[in-house]
C-alpha positions as CSV (number, residue, x, y, z in Angstrom):
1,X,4.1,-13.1,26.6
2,X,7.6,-14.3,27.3
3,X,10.5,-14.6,24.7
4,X,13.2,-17.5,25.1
5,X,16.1,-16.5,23.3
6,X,20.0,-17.8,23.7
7,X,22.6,-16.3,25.4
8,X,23.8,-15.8,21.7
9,X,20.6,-13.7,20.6
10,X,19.8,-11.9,23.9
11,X,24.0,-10.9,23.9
12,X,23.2,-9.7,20.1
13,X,19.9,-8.1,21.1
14,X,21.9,-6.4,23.8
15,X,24.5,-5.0,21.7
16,X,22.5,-3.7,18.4
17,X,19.9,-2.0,21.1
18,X,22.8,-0.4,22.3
19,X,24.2,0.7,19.3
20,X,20.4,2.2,18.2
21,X,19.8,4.2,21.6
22,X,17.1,1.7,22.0
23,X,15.5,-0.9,24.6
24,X,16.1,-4.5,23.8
25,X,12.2,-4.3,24.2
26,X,12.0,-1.9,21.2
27,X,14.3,-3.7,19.0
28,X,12.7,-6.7,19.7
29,X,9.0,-5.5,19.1
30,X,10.5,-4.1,16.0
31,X,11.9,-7.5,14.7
32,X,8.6,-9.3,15.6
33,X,7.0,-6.6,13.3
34,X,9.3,-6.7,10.5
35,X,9.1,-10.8,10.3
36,X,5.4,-10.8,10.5
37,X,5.2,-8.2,7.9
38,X,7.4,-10.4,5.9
39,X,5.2,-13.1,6.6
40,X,2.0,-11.8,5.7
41,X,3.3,-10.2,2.1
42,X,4.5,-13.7,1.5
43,X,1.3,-15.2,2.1
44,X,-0.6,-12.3,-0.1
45,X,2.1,-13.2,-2.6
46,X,1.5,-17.1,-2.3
47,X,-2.2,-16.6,-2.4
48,X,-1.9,-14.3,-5.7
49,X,0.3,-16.9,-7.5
50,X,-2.4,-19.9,-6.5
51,X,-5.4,-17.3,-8.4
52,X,-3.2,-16.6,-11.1
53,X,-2.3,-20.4,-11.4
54,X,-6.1,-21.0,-11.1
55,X,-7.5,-18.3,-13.4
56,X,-4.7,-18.9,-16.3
57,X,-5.1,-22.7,-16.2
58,X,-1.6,-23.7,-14.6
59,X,-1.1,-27.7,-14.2
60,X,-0.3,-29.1,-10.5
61,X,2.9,-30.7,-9.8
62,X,0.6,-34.3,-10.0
63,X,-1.1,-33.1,-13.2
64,X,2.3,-32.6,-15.1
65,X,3.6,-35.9,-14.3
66,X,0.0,-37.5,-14.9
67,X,0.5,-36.3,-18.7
68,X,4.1,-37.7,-18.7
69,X,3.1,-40.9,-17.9
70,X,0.5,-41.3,-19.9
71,X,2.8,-40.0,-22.3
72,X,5.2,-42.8,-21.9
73,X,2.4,-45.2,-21.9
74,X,1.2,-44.6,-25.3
75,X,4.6,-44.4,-26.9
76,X,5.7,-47.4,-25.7
């Protein structure tokens, strides 16, 4: 696999593997890691919030404005 970065991010990526004692390979295998871990526990946390929106009964962003219009309707 091959990585395109700027010459800003590789000069950065340069520098803080420097600073570490590390490869640029190393710190960069290490970001990738870190951002698909943050990834995945957002999409655990995203799937969690649909159940719970599901099991407890939670209107959808249409159903809510369904109700306000029908709302409006009748008191008019």
């Amino acid at each position: 696999m091959t990585l395109h970065l700027t010459p800003a991010q590789e000069q950065r990526l340069q520098q803080l593997a420097a600073d570490s004692h590390r490869t640029p390979d190393e710190l960069a295998q290490e970001a990738v890691d870190g951002y698909l871990n943050h990834l995945e526990a957002l999409a655990a946390e995203v799937q969690e919030g649909e159940a719970s929106a599901e099991r407890d009964g939670w209107l959808t962003h249409e159903e809510v404005f369904e109700r306000l219009h029908k709302r409006i309707k009748k008191a008019a």
